[in-house]
Steps between C-alpha positions, in 0.01 A plus 500: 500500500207544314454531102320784342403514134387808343318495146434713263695753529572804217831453383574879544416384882784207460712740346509786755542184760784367305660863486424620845713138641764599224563856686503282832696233399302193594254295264144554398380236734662642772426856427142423482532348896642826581209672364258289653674459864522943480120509396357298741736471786657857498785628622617503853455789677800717630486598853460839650838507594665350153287766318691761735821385398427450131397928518774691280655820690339753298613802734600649851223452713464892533353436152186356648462746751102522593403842501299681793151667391695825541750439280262383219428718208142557377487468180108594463576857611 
């Protein structure tokens, strides 16, 4: 593994980093690898069919009935 030394940094900059690992339980030094692997790596995508799955039921599917043009209501009238 490689080293990485960062300098100069505000201390209101070390301080957020120092809280942000608090609230995730892991150290500064490891929080700031997170950071770095998210910002410059990413996150895996989910596939089309995991999306799908991960979709709350929000209704009966008669809620999300499309509508013809006939039953449409102008609302410029």
């Amino acid at each position: 593994m490689s080293r990485l030394l960062v300098r100069d940094l505000d201390p209101e900059v070390v301080k957020a980093l120092k809280q942000q690992a608090a609230r995730h339980g892991r150290s500064a030094e490891a929080e700031h690898r997170e950071i770095l692997k998210q910002a410059l790596l990413g996150t895996k995508k989910k596939s089309f069919a995991q999306i799908l799955v991960d979709m709350p039921n929000v209704g009966e599917d008669s809620d999300f009935k499309r509508l013809d043009d006939s039953d449409s209501v102008d609302v410029f009238d």
